[in-house]
N, C-alpha and C positions, 0 to 999 in steps of 0.2 A: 748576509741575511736577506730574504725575501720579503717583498711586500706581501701583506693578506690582501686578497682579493676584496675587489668591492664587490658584495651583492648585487646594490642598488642601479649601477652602475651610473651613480653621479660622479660631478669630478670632483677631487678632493679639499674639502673645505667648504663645499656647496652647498644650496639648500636641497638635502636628501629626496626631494621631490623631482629634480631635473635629471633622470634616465636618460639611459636609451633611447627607450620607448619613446618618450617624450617629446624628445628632439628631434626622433622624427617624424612623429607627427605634426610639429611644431613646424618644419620644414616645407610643409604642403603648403603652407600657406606663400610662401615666395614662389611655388612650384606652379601656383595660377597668376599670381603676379606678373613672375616671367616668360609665363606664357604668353600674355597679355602684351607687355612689353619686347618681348623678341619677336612676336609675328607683325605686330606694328613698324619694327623695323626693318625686320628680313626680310619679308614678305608682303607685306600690306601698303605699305606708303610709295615707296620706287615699283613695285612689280606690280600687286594686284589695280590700286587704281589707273595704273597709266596703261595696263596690259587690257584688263577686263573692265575696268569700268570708262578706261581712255580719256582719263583727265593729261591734259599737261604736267608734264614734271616740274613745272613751275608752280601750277596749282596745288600737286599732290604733297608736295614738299611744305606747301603755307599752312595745310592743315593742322599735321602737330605744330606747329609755333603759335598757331591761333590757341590751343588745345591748353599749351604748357604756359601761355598765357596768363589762362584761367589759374590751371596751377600756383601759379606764381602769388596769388593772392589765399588758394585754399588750402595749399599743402600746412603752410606755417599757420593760418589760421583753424585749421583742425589739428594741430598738433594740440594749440592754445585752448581750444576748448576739453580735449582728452586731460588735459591739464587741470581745468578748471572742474570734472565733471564731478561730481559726488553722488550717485546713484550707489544703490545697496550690491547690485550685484558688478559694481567698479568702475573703475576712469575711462579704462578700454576695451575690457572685452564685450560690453551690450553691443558696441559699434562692428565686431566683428559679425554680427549676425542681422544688423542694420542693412550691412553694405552688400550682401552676399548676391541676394535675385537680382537687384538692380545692376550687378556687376554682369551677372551672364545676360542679362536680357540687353544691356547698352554694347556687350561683345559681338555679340548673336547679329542686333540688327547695322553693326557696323560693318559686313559683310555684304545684307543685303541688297538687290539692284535696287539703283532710286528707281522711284516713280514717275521723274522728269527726263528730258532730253536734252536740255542745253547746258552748256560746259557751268554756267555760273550756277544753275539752278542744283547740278549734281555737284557741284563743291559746297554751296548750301547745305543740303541734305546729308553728306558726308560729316563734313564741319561738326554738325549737333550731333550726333551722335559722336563720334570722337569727343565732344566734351560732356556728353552726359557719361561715358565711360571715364573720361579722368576724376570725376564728382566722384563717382562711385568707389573709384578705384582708390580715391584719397580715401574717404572716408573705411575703408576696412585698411591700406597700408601703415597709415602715419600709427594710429593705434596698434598696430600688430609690431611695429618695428619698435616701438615706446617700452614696448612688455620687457624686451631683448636686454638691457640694463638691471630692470626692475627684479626677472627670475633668474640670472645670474651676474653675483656680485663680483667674479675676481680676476685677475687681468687675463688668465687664460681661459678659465670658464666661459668667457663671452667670445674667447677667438674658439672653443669646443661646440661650442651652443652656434656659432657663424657658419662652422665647418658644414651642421644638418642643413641650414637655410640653405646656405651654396648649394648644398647637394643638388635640394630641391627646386632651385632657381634653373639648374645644369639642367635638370629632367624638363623642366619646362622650356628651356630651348630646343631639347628632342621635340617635346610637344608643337612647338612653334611651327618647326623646320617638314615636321611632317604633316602638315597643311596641306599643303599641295600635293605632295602622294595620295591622301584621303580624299581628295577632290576630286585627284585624276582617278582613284576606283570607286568613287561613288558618281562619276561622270561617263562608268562604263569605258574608260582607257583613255578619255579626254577631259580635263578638268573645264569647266563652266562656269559661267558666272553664276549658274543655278547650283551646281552642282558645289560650288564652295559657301554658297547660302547654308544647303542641306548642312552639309561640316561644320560652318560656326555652330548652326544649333546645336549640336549634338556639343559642340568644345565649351557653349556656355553651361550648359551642365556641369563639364567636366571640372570649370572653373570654380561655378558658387557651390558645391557639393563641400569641399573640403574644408571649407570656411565652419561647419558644424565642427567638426576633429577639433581643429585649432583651440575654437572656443571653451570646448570640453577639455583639453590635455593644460592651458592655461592659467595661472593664478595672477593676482597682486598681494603687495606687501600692505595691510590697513594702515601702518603706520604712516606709509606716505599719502594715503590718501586723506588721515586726518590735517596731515599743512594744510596751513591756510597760504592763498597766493595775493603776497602783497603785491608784485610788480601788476603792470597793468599790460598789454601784446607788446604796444608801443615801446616801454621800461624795457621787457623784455628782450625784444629786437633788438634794443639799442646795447641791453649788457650782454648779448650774442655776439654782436660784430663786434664788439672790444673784446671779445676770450681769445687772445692770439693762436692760443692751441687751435683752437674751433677752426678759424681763418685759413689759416696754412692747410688744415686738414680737407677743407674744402677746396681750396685751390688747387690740391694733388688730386685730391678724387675728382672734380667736375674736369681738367684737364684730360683726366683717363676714360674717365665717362664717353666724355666724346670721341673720344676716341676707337672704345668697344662699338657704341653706336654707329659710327660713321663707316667702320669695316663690317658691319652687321648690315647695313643696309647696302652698301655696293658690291659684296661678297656675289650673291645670286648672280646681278649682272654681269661681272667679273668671268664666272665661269660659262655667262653664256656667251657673253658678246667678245671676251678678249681669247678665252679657248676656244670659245664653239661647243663647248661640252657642258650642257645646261645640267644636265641630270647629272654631272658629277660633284655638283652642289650639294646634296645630299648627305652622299656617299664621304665629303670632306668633314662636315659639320659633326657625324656621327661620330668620324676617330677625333676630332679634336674635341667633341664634349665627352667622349671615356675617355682621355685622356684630362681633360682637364679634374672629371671627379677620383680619377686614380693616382693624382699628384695630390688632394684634397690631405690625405693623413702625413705626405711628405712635407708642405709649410704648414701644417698642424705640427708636429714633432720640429721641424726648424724654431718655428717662433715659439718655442717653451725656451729657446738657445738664445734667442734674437729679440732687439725690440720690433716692435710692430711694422714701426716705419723703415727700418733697414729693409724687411723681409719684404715689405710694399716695392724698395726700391729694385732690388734685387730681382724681382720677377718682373719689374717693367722694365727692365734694361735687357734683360732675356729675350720678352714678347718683342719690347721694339727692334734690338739687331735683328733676330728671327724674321720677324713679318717683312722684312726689304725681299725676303727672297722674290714676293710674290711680283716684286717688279720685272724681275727677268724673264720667268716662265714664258713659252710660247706652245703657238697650239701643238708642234710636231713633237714638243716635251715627250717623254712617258709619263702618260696616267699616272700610272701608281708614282712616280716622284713628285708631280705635283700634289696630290693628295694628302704626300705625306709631310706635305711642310706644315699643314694642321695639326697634326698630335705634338709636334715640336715646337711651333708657337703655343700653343695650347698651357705648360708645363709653366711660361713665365707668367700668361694670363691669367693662369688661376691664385696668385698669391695676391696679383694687383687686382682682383674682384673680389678675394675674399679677407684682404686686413681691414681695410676702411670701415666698415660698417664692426669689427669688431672693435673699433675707436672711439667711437660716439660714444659710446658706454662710459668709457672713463673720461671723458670730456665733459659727460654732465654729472658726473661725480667730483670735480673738479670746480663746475657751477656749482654746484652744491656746496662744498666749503665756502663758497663768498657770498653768495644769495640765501642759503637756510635752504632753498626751495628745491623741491625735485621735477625740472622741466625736461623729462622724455620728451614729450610730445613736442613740445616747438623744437627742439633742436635735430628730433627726428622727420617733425616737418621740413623743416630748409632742407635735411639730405638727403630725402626723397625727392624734394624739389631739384635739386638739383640733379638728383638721376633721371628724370621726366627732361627734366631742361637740356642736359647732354644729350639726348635721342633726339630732341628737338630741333636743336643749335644743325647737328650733324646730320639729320635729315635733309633738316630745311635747305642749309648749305650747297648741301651735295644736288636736291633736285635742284636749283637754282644752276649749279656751275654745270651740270649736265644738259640740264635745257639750253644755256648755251653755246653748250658746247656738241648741240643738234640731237643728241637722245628722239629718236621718236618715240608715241603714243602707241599704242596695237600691235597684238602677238606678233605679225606676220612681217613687220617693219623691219629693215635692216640696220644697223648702227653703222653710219658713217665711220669714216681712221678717227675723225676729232674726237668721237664721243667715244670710243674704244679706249684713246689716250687718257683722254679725262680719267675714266675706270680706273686705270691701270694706275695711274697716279694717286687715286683718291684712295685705292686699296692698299696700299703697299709706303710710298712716302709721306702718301698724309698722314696717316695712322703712325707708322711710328716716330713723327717727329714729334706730334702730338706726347702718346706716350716716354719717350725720351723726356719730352719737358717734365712730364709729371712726374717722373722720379728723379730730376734737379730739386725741385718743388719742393719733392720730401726731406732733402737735408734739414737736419738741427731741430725734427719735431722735439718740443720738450718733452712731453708728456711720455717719458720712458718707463721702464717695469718699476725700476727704483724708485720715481716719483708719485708714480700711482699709487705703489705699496704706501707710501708715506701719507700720501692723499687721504685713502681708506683706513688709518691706522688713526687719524688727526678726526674724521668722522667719528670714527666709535668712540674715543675721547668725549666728542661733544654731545652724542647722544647721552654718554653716561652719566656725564653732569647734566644735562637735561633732567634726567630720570631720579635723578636723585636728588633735585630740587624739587 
């Protein structure tokens, strides 16, 4: 016997509001996120300031650690107030049209030339705006990702509802990557530090424009917004870092984290300085992000088989054997082989970027049995934080070990053997020893299908006696 089709095209058991449609407009919103966050790393931090604006890589590197900093105190504290909010029109969504201009306008002017000349005064000028983008950026992510539990309740509904976000994270790495093409033809065949000013504006559009969809395609639940929240940030935090689940789940993702990041941002390098073949940069990025969205419905269909964490594991053990290749390559390689070690790491990366965040969801569903409380928001503050903070960590790192390891400043500088070594190392076995750990990390999650189910089955129990007193 056949199943009847869904109309609706929600998943089954859901609330008949979550489409298609929905999801994917739901998805734009991490689609400017990661645009945000992947040009900061690909592009922005090791390339553009140390190329075009000719900061030291020691400098360039401090700036996000300064940046996630901030973070460090606003992510989890705007999770706590999304929490705490009780406005008519909801806890989250006001904030997604709060954060929206000030999102493109702190992207926009993080691009443009400072006004100053000296190294401290342009790490100044840089600095503030890089933290007036991570303000912003908190303030519409932690609420956007809070929703992600709230409009879907069930253990694979939130890995289907992950699947859209990924999408639209992947297409914002296209977006990220093709920065510097859009510079170089709005530079007339040579990109500019003027000429990648004109760009950002045009991409902070492209960024707070979508943020209207989201808002519109979005709901919440009233019932959770009539709890009252007795813990206080403090209570909270503290019954965060005792949820073992939580713990372990952060310690596999923030390992990975840094992991993505830290081959994100010495990738470009990589193929200029250790092939010589800058513009193959590009041409790499593009097969491993279709490939990575055309693996998206293959651990979507695994993890309906699998619990989450296996499938986490599973594709970091893939990413990480794969990614060694890039230590061998050399410039006399054929092109098309090293290119293609992209789509084939690509295939494990996409599973270990897209379980984690379908986990949270049942992690504070799980909060939920022991607290009464529904805390999206702080729990999805720490793991946003924590994804700020792995770009961070790996950034920062890397411009440090590169600086000393001679990296110069300006287009036209040549990279020493030391700093080519560094490269080639930071590409290829740092990253995946890195990943390697994080799927150790993942053994023995408890939080499996079977537990969950049990989780959410023990909830509607309590709501019913609720409701019936």
């Amino acid at each position: 016997m056949t199943a009847a089709p869904r109309a609706t095209g929600a998943e089954e058991g859901e609330d008949p509001r979550l489409t298609v449609a929905r999801k994917a407009v739901f998805g734009t919103g991490d689609f400017t996120v990661n645009t945000v966050l992947a040009s900061l790393s690909m592009v922005y931090t090791l390339y553009f300031l140390t190329q075009y604006a000719e900061l030291r890589p020691a400098l360039a590197g401090l700036i996000p650690l300064i940046g996630r900093t901030v973070d460090a105190f606003t992510d989890p504290l705007m999770g706590r107030i999304s929490d705490h909010t009780r406005w008519r029109s909801g806890r989250r969504r006001p904030y997604l049209l709060l954060g929206a201009v000030p999102f493109g306008i702190a992207f926009a002017m993080l691009w443009a030339p400072a006004p100053v000349e000296a190294q401290a005064a342009r790490f100044a000028w840089y600095t503030l705006w890089y933290v007036l983008l991570s303000l912003s950026m908190t303030m519409l992510s932690v609420p956007y990702l809070a929703l992600i539990p709230e409009m879907a309740r069930s253990y694979d509904g939130r890995t289907s509802l992950n699947v859209f976000r990924n999408a639209g994270s992947i297409l914002g790495i296209f977006a990220a990557i093709s920065i510097r093409p859009v510079a170089t033809a709005v530079g007339g065949g040579e990109a500019t530090a003027g000429s990648y000013a004109l760009t950002a504006v045009g991409y902070g559009v492209l960024i707070a424009a979508p943020w209207l969809a989201v808002h519109a395609v979005t709901w919440e639940r009233p019932e959770f917004q009539t709890r009252e929240s007795a813990l206080s940030l403090r209570e909270g935090v503290r019954a965060l870092l005792r949820h073992r689940a939580y713990m372990q789940l952060m310690g596999f993702y923030l390992v990975s984290r840094i992991a993505m990041d830290l081959v994100g941002a010495v990738l470009i390098l990589y193929f200029t300085h250790c092939l010589g073949r800058s513009g193959d940069f590009e041409i790499a990025m593009a097969l491993f992000l279709t490939a990575v969205v055309a693996s998206l419905p293959l651990w979507l269909a695994v993890s309906h088989r699998m619990d989450k964490s296996t499938v986490f594991a599973v594709g970091a053990l893939w990413w990480g054997v794969g990614n060694l290749a890039f230590f061998f390559a050399e410039p006399d390689w054929p092109r098309w082989l090293v290119i293609c070690f992209a789509p084939l790491v690509a295939i494990g990366y996409c599973a270990a970027d897209l379980m984690p965040w379908s986990m949270v969801g049942d992690v504070v569903d799980a909060d939920d049995l022991v607290t009464g409380e529904r805390r999206e928001g702080l729990y999805n503050g720490f793991f946003t934080f924590l994804r700020k903070l792995g770009g961070a960590l790996a950034v920062g790192a890397a411009g440090l070990f590169l600086d000393l390891a001679g990296l110069p400043e300006g287009r036209d500088a040549v990279a020493p053997e030391s700093a080519r070594t560094a490269v080639r190392w930071l590409a290829s076995v740092g990253t995946s020893g890195l990943v390697l750990l994080a799927a150790f990390l993942a053994r023995g999650y408890p939080l499996t299908r079977a537990r969950h189910q049990q989780i959410l089955a023990e909830l509607a129990a309590r709501d019913a006696r609720r409701a019936s007193s």
